[in-house]
py3Dmol code that shows the C-alpha trace and the ligand (Angstrom):
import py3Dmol

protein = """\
ATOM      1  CA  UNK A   1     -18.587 -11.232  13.762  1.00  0.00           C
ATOM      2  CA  UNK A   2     -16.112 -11.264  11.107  1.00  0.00           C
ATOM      3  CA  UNK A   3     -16.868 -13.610   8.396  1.00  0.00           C
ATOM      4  CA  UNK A   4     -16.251 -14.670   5.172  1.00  0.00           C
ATOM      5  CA  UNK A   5     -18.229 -13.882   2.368  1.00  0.00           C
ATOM      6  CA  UNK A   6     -21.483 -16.846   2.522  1.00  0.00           C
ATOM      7  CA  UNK A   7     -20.264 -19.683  -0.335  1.00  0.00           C
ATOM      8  CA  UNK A   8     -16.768 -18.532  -0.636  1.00  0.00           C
ATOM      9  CA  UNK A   9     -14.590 -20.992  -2.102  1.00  0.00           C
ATOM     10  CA  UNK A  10     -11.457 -21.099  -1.103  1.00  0.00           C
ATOM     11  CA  UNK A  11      -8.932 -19.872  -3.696  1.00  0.00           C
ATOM     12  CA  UNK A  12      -6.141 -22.270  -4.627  1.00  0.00           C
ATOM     13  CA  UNK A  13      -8.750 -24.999  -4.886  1.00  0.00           C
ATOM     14  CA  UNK A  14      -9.913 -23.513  -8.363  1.00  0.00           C
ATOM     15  CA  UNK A  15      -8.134 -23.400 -11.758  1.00  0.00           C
ATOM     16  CA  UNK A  16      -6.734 -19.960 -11.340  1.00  0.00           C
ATOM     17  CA  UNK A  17      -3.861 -18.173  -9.877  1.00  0.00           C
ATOM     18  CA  UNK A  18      -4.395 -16.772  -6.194  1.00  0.00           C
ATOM     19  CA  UNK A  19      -2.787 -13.187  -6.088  1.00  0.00           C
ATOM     20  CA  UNK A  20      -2.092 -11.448  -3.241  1.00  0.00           C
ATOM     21  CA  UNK A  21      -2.529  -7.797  -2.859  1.00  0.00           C
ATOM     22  CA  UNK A  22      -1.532  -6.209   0.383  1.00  0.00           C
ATOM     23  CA  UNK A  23      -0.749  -2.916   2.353  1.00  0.00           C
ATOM     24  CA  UNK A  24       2.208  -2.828   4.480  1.00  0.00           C
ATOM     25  CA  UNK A  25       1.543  -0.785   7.879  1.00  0.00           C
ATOM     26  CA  UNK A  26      -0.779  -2.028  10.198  1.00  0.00           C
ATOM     27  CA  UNK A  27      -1.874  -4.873   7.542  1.00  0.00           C
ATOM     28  CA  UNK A  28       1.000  -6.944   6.775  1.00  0.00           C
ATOM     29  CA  UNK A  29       3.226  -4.950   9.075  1.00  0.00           C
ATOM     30  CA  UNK A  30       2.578  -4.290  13.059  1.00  0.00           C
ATOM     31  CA  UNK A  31       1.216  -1.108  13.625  1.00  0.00           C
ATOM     32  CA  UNK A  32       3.669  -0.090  16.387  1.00  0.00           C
ATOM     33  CA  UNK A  33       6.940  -2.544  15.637  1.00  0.00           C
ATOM     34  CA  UNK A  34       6.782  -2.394  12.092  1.00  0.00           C
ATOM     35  CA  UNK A  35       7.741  -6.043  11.975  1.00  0.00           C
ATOM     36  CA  UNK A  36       6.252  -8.332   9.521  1.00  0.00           C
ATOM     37  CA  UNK A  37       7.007 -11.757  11.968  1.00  0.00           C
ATOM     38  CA  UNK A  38       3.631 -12.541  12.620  1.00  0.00           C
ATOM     39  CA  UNK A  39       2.858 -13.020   8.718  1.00  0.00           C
ATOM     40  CA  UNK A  40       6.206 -14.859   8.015  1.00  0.00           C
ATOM     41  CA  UNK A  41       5.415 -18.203   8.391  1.00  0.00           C
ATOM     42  CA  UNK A  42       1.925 -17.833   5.960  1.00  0.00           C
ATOM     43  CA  UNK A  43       4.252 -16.195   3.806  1.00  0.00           C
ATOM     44  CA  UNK A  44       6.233 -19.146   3.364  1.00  0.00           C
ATOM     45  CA  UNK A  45       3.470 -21.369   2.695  1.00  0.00           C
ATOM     46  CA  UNK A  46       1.889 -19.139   0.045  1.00  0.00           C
ATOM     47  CA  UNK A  47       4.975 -18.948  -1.768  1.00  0.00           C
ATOM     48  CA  UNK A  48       5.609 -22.815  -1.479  1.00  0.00           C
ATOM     49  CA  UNK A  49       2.128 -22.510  -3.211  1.00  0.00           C
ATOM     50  CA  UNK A  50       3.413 -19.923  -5.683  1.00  0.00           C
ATOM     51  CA  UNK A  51       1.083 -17.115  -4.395  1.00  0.00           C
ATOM     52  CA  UNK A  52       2.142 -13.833  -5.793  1.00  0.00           C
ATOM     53  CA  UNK A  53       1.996 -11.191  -3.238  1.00  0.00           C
ATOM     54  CA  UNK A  54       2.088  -7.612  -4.186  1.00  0.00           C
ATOM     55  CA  UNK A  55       3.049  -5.253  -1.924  1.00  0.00           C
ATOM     56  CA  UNK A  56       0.654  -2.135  -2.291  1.00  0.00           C
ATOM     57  CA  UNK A  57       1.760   0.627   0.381  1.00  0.00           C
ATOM     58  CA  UNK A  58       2.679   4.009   0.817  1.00  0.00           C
ATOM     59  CA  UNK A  59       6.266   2.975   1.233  1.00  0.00           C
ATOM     60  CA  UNK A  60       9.074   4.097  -0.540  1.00  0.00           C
ATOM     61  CA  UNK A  61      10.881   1.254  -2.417  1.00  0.00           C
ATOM     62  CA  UNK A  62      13.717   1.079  -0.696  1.00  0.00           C
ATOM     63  CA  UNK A  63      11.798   0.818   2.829  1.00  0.00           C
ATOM     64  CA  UNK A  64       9.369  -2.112   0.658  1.00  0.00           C
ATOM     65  CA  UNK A  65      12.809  -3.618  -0.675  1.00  0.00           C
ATOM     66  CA  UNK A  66      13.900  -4.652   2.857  1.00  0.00           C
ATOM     67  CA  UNK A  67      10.842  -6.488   3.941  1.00  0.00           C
ATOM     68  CA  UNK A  68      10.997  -8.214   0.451  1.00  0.00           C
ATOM     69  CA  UNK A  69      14.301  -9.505   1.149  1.00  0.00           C
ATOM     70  CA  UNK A  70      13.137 -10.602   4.779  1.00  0.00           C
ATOM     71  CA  UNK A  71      10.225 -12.517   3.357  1.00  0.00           C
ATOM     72  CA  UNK A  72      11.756 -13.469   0.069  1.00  0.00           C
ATOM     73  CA  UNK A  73       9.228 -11.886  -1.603  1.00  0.00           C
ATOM     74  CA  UNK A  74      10.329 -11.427  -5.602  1.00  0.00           C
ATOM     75  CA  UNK A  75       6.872 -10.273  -6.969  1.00  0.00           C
ATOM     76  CA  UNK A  76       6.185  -6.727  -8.203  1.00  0.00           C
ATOM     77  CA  UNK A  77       5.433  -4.204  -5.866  1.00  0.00           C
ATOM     78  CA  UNK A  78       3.602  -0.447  -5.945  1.00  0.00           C
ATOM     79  CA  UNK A  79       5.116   2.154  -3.904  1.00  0.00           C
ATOM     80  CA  UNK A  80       3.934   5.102  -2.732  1.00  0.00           C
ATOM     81  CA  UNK A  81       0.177   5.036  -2.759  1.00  0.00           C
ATOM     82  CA  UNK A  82       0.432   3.839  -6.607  1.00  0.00           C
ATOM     83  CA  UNK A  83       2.937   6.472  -7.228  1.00  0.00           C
ATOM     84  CA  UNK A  84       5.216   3.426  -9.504  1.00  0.00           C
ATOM     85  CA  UNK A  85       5.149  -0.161 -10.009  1.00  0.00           C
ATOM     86  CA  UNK A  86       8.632  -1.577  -9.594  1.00  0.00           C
ATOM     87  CA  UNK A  87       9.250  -5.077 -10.883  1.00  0.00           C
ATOM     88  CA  UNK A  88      11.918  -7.302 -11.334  1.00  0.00           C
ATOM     89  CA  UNK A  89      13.537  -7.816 -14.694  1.00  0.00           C
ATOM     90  CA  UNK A  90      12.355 -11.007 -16.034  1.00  0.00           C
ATOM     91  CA  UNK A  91       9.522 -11.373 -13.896  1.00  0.00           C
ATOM     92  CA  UNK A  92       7.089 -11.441 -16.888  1.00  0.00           C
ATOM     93  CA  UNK A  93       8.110 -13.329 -19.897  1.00  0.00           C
ATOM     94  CA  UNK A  94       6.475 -10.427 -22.263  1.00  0.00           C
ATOM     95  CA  UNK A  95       7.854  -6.677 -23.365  1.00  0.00           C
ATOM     96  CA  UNK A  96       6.036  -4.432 -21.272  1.00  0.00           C
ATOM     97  CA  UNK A  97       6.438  -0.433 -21.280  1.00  0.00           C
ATOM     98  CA  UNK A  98       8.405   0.946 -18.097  1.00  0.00           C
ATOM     99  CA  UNK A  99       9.857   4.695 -18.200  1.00  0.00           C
ATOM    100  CA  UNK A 100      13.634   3.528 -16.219  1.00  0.00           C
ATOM    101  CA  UNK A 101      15.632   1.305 -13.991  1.00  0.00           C
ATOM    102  CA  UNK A 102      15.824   2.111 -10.565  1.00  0.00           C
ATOM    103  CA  UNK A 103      18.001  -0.048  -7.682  1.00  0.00           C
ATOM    104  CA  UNK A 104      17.779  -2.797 -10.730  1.00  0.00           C
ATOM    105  CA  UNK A 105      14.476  -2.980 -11.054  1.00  0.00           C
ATOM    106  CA  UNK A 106      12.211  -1.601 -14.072  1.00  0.00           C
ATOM    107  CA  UNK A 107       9.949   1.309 -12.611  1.00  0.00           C
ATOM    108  CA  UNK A 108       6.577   2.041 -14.413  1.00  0.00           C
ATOM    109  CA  UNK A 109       5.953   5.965 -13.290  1.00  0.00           C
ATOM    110  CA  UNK A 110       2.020   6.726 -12.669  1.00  0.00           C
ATOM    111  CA  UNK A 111       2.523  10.052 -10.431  1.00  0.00           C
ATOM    112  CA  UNK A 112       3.959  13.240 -10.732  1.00  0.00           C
ATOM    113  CA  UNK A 113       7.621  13.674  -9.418  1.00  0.00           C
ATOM    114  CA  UNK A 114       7.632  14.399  -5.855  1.00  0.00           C
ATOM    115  CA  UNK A 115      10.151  17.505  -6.275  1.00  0.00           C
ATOM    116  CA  UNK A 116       6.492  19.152  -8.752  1.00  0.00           C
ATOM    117  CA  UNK A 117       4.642  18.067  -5.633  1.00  0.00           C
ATOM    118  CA  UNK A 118       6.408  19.705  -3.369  1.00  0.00           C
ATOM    119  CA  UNK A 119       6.664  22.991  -5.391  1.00  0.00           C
ATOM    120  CA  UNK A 120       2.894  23.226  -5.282  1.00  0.00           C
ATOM    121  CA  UNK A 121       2.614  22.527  -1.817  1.00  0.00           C
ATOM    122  CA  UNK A 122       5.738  24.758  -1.104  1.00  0.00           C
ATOM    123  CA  UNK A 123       2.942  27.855  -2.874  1.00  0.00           C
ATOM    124  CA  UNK A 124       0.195  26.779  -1.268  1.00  0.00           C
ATOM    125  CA  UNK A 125       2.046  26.870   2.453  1.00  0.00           C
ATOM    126  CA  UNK A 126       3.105  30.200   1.303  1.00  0.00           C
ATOM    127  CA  UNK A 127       0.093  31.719  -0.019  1.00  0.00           C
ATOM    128  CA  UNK A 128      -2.343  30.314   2.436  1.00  0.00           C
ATOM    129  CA  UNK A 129       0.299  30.475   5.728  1.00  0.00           C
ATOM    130  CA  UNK A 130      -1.503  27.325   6.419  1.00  0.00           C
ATOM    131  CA  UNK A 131       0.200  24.412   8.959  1.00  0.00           C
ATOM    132  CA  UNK A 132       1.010  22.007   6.918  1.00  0.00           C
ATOM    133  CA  UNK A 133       4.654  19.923   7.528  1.00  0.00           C
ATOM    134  CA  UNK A 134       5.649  17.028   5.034  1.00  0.00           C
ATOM    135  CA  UNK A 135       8.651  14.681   5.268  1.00  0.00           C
ATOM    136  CA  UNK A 136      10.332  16.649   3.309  1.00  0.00           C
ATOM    137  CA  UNK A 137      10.617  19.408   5.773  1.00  0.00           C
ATOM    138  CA  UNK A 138      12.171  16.998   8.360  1.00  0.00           C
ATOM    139  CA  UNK A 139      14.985  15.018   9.188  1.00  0.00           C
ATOM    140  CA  UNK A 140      15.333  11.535  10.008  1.00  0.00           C
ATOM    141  CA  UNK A 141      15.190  12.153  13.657  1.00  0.00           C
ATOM    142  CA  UNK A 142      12.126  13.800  13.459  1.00  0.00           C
ATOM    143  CA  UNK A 143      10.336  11.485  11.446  1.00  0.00           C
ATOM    144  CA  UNK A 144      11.628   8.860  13.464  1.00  0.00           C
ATOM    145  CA  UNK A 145       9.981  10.396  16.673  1.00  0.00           C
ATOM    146  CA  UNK A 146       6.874  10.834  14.904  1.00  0.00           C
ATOM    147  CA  UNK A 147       6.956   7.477  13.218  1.00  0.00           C
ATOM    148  CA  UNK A 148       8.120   5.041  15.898  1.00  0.00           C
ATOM    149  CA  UNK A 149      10.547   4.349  13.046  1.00  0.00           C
ATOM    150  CA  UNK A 150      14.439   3.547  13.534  1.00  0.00           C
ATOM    151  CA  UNK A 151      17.114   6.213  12.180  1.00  0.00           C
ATOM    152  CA  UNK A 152      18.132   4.030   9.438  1.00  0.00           C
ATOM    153  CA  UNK A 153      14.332   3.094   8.707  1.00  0.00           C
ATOM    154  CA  UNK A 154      12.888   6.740   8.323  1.00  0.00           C
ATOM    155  CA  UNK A 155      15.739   8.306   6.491  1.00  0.00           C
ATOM    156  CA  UNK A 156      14.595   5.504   3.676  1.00  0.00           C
ATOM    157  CA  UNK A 157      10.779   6.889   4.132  1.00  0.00           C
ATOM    158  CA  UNK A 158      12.259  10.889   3.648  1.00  0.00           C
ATOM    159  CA  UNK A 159      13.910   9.585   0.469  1.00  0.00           C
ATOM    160  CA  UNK A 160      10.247  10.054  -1.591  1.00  0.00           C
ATOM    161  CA  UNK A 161      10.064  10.012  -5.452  1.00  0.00           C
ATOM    162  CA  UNK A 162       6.149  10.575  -6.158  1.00  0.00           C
ATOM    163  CA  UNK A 163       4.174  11.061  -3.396  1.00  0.00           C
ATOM    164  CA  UNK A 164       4.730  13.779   0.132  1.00  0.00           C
ATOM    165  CA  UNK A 165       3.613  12.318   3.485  1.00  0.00           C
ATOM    166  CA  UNK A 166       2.017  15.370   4.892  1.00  0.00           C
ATOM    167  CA  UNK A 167       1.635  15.408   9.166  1.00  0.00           C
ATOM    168  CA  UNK A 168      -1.660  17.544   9.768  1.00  0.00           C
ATOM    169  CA  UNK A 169      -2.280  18.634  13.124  1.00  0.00           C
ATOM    170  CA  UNK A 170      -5.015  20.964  13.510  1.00  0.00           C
ATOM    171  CA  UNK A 171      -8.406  21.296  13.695  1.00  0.00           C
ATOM    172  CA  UNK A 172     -11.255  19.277  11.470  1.00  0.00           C
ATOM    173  CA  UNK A 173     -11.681  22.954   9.808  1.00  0.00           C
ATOM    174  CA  UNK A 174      -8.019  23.696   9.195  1.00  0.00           C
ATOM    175  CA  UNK A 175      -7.531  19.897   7.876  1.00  0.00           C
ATOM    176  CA  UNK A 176     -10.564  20.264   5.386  1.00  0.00           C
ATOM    177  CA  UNK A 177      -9.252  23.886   4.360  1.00  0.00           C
ATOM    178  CA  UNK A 178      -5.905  22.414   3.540  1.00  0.00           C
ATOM    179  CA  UNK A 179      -6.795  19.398   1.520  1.00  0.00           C
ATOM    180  CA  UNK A 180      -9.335  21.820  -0.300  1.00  0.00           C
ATOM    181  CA  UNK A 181      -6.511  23.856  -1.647  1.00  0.00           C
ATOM    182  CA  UNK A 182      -4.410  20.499  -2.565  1.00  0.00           C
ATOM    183  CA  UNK A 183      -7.369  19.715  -4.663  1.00  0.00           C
ATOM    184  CA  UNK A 184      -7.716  22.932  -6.015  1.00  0.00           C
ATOM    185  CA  UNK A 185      -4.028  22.717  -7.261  1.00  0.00           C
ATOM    186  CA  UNK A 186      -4.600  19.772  -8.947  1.00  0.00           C
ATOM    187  CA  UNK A 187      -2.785  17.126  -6.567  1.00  0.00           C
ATOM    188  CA  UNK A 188      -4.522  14.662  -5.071  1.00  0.00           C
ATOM    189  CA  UNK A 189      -4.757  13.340  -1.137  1.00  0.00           C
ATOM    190  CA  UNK A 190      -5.431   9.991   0.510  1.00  0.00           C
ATOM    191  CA  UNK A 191      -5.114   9.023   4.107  1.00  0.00           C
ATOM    192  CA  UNK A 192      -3.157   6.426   5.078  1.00  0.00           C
ATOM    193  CA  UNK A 193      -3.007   3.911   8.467  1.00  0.00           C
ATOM    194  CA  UNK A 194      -1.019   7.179  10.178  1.00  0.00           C
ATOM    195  CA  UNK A 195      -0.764  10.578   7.915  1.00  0.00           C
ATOM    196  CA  UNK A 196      -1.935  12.214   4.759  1.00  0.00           C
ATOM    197  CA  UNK A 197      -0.500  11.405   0.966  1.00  0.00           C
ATOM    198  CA  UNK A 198      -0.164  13.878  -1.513  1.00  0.00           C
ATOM    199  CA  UNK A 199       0.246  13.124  -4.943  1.00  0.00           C
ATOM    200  CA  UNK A 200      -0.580  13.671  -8.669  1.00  0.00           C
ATOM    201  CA  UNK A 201      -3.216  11.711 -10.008  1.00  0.00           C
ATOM    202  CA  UNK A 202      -2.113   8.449  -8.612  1.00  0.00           C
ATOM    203  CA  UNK A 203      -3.687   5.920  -6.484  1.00  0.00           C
ATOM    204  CA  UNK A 204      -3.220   2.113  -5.007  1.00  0.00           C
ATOM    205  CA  UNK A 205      -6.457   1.637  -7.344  1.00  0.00           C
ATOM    206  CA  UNK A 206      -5.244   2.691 -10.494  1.00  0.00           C
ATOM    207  CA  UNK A 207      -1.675   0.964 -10.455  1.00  0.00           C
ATOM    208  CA  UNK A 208      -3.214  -2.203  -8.812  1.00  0.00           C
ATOM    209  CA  UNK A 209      -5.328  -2.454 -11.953  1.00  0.00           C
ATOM    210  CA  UNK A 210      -2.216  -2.042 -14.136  1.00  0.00           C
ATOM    211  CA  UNK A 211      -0.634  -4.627 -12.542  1.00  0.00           C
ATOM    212  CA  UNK A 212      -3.394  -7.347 -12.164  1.00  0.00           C
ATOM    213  CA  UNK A 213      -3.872  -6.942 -16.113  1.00  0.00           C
ATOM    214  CA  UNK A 214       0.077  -7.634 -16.527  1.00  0.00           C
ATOM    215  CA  UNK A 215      -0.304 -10.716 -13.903  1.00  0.00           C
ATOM    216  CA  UNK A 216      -3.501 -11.551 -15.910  1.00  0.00           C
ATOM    217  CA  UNK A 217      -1.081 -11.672 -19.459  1.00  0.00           C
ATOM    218  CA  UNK A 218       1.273 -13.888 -17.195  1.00  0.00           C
ATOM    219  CA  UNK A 219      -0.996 -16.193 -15.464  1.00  0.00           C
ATOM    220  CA  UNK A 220      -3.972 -16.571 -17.050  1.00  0.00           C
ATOM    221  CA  UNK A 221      -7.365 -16.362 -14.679  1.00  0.00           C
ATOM    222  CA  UNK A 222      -6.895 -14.769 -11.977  1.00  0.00           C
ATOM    223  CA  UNK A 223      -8.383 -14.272  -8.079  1.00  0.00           C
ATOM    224  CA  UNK A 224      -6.982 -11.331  -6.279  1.00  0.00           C
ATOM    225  CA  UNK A 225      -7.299 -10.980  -2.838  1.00  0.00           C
ATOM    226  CA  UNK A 226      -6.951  -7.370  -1.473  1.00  0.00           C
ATOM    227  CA  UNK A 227      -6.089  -6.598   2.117  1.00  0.00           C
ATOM    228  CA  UNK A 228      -5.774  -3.232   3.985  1.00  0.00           C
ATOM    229  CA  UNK A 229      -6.958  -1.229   7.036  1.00  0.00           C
ATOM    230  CA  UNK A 230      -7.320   2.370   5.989  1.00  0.00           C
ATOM    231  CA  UNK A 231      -9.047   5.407   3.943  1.00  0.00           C
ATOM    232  CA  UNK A 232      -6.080   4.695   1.337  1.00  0.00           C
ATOM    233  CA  UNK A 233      -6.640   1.268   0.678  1.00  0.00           C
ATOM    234  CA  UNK A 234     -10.611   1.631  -0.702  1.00  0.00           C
ATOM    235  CA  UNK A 235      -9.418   2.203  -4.332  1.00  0.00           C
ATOM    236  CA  UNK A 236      -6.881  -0.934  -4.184  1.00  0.00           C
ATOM    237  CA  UNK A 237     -10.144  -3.030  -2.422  1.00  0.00           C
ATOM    238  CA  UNK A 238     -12.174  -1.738  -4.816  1.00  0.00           C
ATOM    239  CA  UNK A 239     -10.330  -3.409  -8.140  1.00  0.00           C
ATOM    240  CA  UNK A 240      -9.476  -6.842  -6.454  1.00  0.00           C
ATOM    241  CA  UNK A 241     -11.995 -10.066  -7.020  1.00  0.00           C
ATOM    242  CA  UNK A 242     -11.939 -10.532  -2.611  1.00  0.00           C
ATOM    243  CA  UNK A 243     -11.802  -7.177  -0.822  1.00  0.00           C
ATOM    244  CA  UNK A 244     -10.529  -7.622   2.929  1.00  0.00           C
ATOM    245  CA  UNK A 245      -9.967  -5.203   6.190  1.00  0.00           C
ATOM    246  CA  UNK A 246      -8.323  -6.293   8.898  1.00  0.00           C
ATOM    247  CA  UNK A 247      -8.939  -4.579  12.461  1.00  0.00           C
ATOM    248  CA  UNK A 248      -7.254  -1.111  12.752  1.00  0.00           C
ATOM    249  CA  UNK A 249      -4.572  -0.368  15.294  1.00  0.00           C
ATOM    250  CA  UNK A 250      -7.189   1.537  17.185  1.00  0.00           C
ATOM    251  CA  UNK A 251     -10.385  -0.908  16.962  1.00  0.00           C
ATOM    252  CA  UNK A 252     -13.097  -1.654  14.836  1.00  0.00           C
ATOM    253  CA  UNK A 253     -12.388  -1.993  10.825  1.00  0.00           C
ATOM    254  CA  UNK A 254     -12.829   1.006   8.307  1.00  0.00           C
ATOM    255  CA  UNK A 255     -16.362   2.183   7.036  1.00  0.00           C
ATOM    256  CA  UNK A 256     -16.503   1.530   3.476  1.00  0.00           C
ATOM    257  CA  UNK A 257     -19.102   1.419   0.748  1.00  0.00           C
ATOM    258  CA  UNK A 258     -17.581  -1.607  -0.489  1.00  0.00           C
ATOM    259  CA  UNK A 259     -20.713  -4.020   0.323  1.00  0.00           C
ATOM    260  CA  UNK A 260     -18.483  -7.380  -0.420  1.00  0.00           C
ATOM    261  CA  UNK A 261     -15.641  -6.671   1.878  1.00  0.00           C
ATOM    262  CA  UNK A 262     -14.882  -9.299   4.300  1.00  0.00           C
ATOM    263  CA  UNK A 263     -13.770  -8.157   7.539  1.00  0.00           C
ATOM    264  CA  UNK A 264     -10.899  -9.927   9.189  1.00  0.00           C
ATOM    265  CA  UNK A 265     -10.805 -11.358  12.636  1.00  0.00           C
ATOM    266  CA  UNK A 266      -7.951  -9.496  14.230  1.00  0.00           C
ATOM    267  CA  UNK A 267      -6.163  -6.329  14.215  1.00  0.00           C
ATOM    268  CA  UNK A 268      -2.883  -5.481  11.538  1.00  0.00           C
ATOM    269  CA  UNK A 269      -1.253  -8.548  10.840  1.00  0.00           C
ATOM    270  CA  UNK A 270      -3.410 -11.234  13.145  1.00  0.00           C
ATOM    271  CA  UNK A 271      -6.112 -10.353  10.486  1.00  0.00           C
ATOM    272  CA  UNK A 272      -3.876 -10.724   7.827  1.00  0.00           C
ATOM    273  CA  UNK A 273      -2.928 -14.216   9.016  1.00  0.00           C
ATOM    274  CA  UNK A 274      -6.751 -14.894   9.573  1.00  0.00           C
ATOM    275  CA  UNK A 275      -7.741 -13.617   5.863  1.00  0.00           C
ATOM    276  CA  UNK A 276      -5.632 -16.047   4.484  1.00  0.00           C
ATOM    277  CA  UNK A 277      -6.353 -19.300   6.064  1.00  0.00           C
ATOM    278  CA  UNK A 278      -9.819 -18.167   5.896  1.00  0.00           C
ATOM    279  CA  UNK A 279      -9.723 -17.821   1.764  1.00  0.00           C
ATOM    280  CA  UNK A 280      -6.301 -19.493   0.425  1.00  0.00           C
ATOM    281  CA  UNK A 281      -6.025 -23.244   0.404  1.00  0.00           C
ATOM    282  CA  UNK A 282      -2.574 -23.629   1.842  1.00  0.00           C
ATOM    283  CA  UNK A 283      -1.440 -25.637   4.351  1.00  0.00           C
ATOM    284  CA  UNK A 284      -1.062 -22.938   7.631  1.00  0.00           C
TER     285      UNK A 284
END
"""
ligand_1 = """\
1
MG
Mg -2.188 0.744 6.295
"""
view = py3Dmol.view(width=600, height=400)
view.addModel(protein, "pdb")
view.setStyle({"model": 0}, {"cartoon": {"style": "trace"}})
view.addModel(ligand_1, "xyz")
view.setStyle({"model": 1}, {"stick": {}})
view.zoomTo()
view.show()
């Protein structure tokens, strides 16, 4: 049965600043719709309780930027598997180092550019004559079909800037052969609620830790609660104080080595609402 850790105080009750650290599809977000009603109204609450929530997804911003407006989310977010951190200027009252401005907000750059990542992967493809199809190699329709995504939504998701969704269809050999030669090229893979990631060096882990030290500056103590469903989401779980699965699309939760995860009652976005009444003291 999904339960909360034995003796967990709820957070919000203590003198410390709750954060929120989430993943977008099939956590926050419906696996098949994409829609992030079912977490609205907690939303509201945990902002009326000034609960930052970071978005932590392999998103692009501009597909993240929509559901912030939707929610009225202002916090910083971290885009493509931990490929940047984008945050608002102003948002902490401190000088911080970020490498530009992009759609007015300051961008901290932790991956490689995606046009280096698909070179490599362009030479592997080539070298290897292996199957391997990113989003780069389709158009919007496509990805829509493949995606359950509209038009408008997947040409945002083709417009990448560190990290290439790859679509691998093949067998468990052909799979393992081609992440094997992403390694050996010095990129690095993840696998996320529906396809692969490639990137350079970059993870949720590393640019969630990043972040909670600059919301650490800002706030002071600190809990961070970490939610997610897949393979992808173990190195963001693994640097938050309250590590948290929900149900996956297709049953059951991820296996993890984690041993203090807390497994949510309810699949995508029922277990997100679930996590949070379980561990936040707001009023929901
Ligand atoms: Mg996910």
């Amino acid at each position: 049965m999904p339960k909360a850790s034995p003796g967990a105080k709820k957070a919000g009750s203590e003198d410390c600043r709750v954060v929120i650290v989430t993943d977008l599809d099939g956590s926050l977000l419906d696996y098949n719709t994409y829609s992030c009603e079912e977490v609205a109204p907690v939303v509201a609450e945990l902002k009326q309780a000034a609960v930052p929530i970071i978005f932590c997804s392999s998103k692009t911003w501009a597909e993240q930027d929509i559901y912030r407006h939707q929610l009225g989310i202002k916090d910083p977010f971290i885009v493509e598997d931990g490929g940047a951190i984008f945050v608002e200027p102003g948002y902490f009252p401190f000088s911080y180092d970020y490498h530009r401005e992009v759609g007015g907000y300051q961008v901290i750059e932790l991956g490689k550019p995606y046009k280096e990542i698909r070179r490599i992967l362009g030479q592997i493809k080539s070298k290897s004559g292996l199957n391997m199809r990113g989003f780069g190699d389709m158009d919007a329709a496509e990805i829509s079909r493949i995606t359950g995504l509209d038009l408008e939504s997947a040409e945002l998701a083709r417009r990448r800037s560190y990290e290439e969704t790859l679509v691998l269809n093949g067998s468990d050999t052909e799979i393992r052969t081609i992440l094997g030669r992403i390694e050996e090229a010095g990129l690095t893979w993840s696998r996320g609620t529906r396809f692969y990631g490639v990137g350079g060096g970059s993870n949720k882990g590393r640019a969630t830790r990043l972040l909670l030290s600059l919301l650490h500056k800002k706030f002071g103590i600190i809990k961070s609660i970490g939610i997610g469903d897949s393979f992808n989401d173990l190195p963001m779980l693994a640097e938050v104080d309250v590590p948290v699965l929900v149900e996956k699309a297709t049953g059951g939760w991820l296996k993890t080595p984690l041993h203090n995860v807390i497994r949510a009652d309810g699949v995508g976005p029922r277990g997100w609402v679930w996590a949070v009444k379980e561990l936040v003291s707001v009023q929901v």
